[in-house]
C-alpha positions in Angstrom: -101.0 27.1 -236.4 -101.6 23.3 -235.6 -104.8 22.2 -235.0 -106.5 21.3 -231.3 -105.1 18.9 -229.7 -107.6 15.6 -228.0 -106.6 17.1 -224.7 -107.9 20.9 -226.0 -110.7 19.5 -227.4 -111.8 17.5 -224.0 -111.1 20.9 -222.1 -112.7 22.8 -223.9 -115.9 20.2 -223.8 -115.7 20.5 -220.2 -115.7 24.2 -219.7 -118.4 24.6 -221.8 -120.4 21.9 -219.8 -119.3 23.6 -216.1 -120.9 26.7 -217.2 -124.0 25.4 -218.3 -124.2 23.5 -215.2 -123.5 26.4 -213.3 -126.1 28.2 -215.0 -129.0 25.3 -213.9 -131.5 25.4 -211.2 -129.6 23.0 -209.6 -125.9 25.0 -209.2 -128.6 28.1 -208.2 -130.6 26.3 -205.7 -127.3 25.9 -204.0 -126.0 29.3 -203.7 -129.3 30.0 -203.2 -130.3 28.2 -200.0 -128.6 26.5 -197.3 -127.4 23.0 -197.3 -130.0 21.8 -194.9 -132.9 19.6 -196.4 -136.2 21.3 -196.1 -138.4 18.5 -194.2 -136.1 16.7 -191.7 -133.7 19.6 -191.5 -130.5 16.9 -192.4 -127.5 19.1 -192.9 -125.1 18.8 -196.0 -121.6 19.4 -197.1 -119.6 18.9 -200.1 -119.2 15.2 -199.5 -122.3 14.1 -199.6 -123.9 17.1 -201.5 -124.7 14.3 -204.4 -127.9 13.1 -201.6 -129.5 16.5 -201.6 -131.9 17.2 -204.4 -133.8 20.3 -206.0 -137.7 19.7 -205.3 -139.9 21.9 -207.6 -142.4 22.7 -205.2 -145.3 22.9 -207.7 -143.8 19.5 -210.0 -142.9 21.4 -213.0 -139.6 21.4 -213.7 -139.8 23.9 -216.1 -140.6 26.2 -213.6 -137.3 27.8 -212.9 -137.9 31.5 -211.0 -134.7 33.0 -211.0 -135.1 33.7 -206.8 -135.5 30.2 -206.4 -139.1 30.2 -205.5 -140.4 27.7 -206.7 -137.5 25.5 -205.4 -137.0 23.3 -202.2 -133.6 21.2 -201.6 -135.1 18.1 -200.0 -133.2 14.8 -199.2 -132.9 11.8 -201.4 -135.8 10.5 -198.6 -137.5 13.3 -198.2 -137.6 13.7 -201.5 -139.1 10.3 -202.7 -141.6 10.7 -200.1 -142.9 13.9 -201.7 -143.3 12.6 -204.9 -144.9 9.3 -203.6 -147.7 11.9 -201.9 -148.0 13.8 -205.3 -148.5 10.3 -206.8 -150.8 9.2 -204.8 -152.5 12.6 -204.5 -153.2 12.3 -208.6 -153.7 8.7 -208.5 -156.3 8.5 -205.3 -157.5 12.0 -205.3 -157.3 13.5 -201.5 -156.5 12.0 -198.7 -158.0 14.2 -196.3 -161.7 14.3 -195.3 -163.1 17.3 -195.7 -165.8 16.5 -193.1 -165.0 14.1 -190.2 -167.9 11.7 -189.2 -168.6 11.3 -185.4 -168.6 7.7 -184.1 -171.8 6.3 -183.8 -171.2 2.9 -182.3 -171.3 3.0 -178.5 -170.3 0.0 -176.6 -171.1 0.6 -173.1 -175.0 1.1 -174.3 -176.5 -2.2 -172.4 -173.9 -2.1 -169.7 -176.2 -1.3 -167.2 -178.7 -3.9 -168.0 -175.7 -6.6 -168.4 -174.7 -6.0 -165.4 -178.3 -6.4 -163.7 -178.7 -9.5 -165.0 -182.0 -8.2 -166.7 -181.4 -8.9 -170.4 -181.4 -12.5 -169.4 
């Protein structure tokens, strides 16, 4: 028996990397859900499949559920715009108020008297 050929060996290489990759969150995400980014509903097929990513909706990527739970496909956009919110969200704290202030200026408050001529 000869030994493997380059070309066997290269095969070989390949196979073992396709089913590794078909065992990733990525290949399962995909069967999984539809190919329809999750924010502004963009729809996908195998052409330009490469532009729609796997979010982890909680950021740890080592969060892999096997239902897919803790996944979102999401746009390259949509995607980069997540992350820039988590970003920010870490480096500024929240955004939101918990508590909105009412306005206190008012600038009709002397109208009346402007208009009289008495302030004069």
């Amino acid at each position: 028996m000869s030994n493997p050929s380059d070309f066997d060996k290269v095969r070989a290489a390949q196979l073992d990397y396709n089913n590794k990759r078909a065992a990733g969150y990525r290949e399962q995400s995909l069967k999984l859900y539809p190919w329809v980014c999750g924010r502004c509903t963009r729809e996908f097929t195998r052409k330009n499949l490469s532009e729609l990513t796997v979010h982890h909706r909680d950021h740890n990527h080592d969060n892999n559920p096997p239902d897919g739970s803790n996944w979102e496909l999401l746009c390259l956009y949509c995607h980069d715009e997540e992350h820039t919110k988590f970003e920010n969200l870490v480096r500024y704290g929240s955004t939101t108020e918990t508590k909105i202030k009412p306005a206190t200026y008012n600038p009709f408050a002397d109208l009346k008297a402007q208009l009289s001529g008495k302030d004069k």
